[in-house]
N, C-alpha and C positions, 0 to 999 in steps of 0.2 A: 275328457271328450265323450265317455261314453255315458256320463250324467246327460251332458247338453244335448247330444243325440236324441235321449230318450224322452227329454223335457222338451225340447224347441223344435226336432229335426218329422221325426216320426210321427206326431201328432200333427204335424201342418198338414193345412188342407190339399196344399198342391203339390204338396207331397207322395199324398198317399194318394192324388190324382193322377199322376205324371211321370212319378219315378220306378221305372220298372228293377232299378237294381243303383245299388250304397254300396261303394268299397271304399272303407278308409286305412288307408296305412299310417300312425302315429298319424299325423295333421295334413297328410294328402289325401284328398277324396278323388274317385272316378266312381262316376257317376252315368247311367242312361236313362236320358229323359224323353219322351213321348209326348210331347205337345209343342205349343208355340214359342218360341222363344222370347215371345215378352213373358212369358207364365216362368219360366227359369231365371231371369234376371228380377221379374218380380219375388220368388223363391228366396233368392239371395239375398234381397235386400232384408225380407222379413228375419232371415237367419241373423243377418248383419245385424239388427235394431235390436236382438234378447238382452244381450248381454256385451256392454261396452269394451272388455278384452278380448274378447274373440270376434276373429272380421273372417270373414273367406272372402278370396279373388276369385273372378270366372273368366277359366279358359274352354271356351265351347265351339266345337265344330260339327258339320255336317258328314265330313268324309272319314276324317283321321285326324288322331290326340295324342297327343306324348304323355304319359303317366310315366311318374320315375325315368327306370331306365328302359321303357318299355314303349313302343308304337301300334296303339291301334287304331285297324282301318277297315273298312267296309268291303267285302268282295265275295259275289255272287250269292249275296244277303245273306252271309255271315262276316262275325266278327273274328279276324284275323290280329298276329301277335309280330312285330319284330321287334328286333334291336334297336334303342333307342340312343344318336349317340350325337352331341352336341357339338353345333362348328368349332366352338371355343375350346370344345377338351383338346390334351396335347395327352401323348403318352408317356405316361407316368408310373408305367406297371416298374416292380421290382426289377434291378439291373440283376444277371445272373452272376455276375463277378461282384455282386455285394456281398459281405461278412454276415450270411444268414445261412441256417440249418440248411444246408442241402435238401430235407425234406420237404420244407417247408416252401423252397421254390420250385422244385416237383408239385408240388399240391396244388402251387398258386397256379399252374400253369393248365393243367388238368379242371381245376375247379371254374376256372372264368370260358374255357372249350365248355363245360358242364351248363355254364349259365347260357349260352349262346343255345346248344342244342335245346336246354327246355321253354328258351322265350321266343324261337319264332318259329312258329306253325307250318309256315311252306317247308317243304322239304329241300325244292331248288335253292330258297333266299336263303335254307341253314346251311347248305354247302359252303354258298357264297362267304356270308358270315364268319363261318368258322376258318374259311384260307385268311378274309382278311385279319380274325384273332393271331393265326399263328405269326402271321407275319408281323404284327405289331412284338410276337413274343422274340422273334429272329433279329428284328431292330433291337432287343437289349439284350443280345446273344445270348438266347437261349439254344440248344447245341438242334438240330434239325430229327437227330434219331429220337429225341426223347419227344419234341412235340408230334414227330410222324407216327410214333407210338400209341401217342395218347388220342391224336387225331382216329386212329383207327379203331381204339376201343370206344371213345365216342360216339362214332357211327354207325358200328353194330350194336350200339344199345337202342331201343325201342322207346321214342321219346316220352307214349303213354306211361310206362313204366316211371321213369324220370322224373316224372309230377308227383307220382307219390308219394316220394320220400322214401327215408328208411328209417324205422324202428329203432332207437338204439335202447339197448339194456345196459342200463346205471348198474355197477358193482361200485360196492363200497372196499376200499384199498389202501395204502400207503403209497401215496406218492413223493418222490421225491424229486423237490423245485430247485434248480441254482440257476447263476446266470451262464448265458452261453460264449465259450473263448477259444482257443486254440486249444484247450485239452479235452475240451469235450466228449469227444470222441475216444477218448483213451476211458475215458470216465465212465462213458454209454457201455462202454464192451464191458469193463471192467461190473456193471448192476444189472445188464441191460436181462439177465437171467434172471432176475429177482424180484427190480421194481420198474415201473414203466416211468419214460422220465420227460420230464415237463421245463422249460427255458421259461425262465423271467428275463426281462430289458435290461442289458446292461449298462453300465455308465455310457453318455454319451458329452459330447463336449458342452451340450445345451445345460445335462443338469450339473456338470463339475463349475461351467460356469455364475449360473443363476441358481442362487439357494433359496429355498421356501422359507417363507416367514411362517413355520410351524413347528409348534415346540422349538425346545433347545436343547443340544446334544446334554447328557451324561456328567460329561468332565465340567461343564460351563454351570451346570446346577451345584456338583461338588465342588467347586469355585465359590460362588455364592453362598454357599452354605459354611464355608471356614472361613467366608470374609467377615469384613468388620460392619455392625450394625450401621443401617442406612436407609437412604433412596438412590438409587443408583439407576445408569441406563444399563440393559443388558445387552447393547453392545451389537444386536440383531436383526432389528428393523428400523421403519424410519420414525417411531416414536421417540426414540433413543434420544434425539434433538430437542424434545421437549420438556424433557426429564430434569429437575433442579436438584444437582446432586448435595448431598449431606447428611447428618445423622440427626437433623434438626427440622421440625419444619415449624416455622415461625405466624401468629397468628395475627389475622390480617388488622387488627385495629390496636389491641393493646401491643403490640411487639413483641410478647414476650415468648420464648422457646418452648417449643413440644417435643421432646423426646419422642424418639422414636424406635416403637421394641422390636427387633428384629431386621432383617436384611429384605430389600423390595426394592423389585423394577419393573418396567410395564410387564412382565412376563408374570407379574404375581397373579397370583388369585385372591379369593375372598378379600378383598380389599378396601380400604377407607382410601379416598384418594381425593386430592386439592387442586381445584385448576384456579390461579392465582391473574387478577385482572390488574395490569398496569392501573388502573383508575380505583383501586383500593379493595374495590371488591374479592370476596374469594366464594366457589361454589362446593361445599362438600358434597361429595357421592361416595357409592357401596358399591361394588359389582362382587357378580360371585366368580362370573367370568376372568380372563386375563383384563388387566388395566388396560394392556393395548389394545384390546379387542375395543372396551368401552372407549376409547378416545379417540379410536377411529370414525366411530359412531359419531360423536361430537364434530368431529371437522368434519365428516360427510353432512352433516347437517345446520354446520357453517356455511360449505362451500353450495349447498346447493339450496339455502335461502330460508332454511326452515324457524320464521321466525315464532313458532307458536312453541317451539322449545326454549325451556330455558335458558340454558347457556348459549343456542345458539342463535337465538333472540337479543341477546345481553350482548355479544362477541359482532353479531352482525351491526348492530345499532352503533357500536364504538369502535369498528371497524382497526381490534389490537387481534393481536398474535397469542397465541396458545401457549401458555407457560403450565405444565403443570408439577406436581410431587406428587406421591402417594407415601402411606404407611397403613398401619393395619393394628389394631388395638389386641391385645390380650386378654 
């Protein structure tokens, strides 16, 4: 984005006629313009016509704009900040009876009071603001002493201050990561003098139930590697279906048998691999990649019509199913 900025945005003429100030956050702009409103929708369009993947939408008012999580609005010819919060959101902040760091929902509770005091500018609408944050925190029982706390160091903070951020200074350390459980805590006391300690995501039921089709564990390669020479499915993803098992794979006009040296399944690499066409044909291919990786490729390029590929040119036109083997030469 900040190639096309400096190629298409900043050189335009009514740009640099009209736009008194560019804020882009990753792919939201806020934007103030000083002219007519056909000169900004003409603007857009020009931006629109550089370059065929990138479009911008225009949301343009006179009074007040929603940016992000943010509302500005005009008043007493300046520009003012609040809270920006949508009819459709529902509350969804962390429940405080959920199985997380106690610190961590301390922090969360304190840090979104933090956002509230530096994004709206009145001081009356941040009072306002910030009762209705806590009270959103008190719907998912959070305990009243702790956000009346936090409430209070909020407010005698200075929200100038606030904007500036703070400084941090990076030391280089040992840290030590595990996941977070009922022992934790014993575990914290037990280093908490020595190393400072950091929680990774623990199992949750989503990844026990849905495995990643990436790599394959350990024990499944030293399986393969004491099996008997082949082509085999590994048993892993959904290529595994398309796999024609055996120690042979056979050539598509003469008949006769191709030994095959060593053990292979879509999970191989460097690879010689055969997709075999009901109607006599066969295609050989290389990849360096896994087999499954290349074959996927090939049915995405079945399925989505690409007939200036080979195979999926060949497979579209005869309108058969994907059989394939692999093996790998010595």
């Amino acid at each position: 984005m900040n190639q096309f900025e400096t190629k298409f945005v900043y050189g335009n003429e009514l740009f640099k006629t009209h736009c008194k100030k560019w804020l882009r956050y990753i792919d939201d702009v806020f934007a103030l313009w000083a002219g007519p409103y056909w000169t900004l929708e003409r603007f857009v369009q020009e931006i629109n016509n550089s370059l065929p993947f990138i479009k911008f939408s225009l949301n343009a008012h006179l009074e007040e704009i929603p940016f992000l999580d943010t509302r500005v609005y005009k008043q007493g010819g300046c520009l003012m900040t609040d809270l920006y919060v949508k009819s459709t959101d529902r509350n969804l902040l962390l429940h405080y009876r959920s199985f997380h760091p106690p610190q961590l929902k301390r922090a969360l509770s304190k840090s979104q009071l933090s956002r509230v005091k530096r994004i709206v500018a009145s001081s009356e609408i941040a009072d306002k603001r910030l009762t209705e944050m806590c009270n959103k925190f008190r719907e998912r029982e959070y305990p009243d002493n702790l956000l009346n706390r936090q409430l209070e160091e909020i407010k005698s903070q200075e929200r100038s201050e606030m904007l500036k951020g703070n400084e941090k200074n990076r030391e280089n350390h040992v840290t030590f990561v595990t996941q977070y459980n009922t022992l934790s805590k014993q575990v914290a006391n037990i280093l908490r003098r020595h190393w400072p300690l950091l929680y990774k995501k623990g199992r949750s039921l989503g990844s026990m139930l849905v495995h990643s089709d990436i790599g394959r564990n350990s024990k499944q390669k030293n399986m393969e590697i004491r099996g008997k020479v082949g082509s085999y499915p590994c048993l892993n993803c959904n290529c595994c279906s398309n796999v024609q098992v055996g120690e042979n794979v056979f050539h598509p006009r003469k008949g006769n048998p191709i030994k095959i040296r060593g053990r292979y399944s879509c999970g191989s690499t460097y690879a010689v691999y055969v997709i075999k066409c009901p109607c006599g044909l066969a295609y050989v291919g290389q990849t360096k990649r896994t087999v499954r990786e290349r074959i996927h490729e090939h049915k995405s390029a079945i399925k989505t019509g690409k007939k200036d590929q080979t195979v999926a040119g060949h497979f579209i036109e005869h309108a058969q199913s994907v059989k394939i083997s692999d093996y790998r030469d010595h």
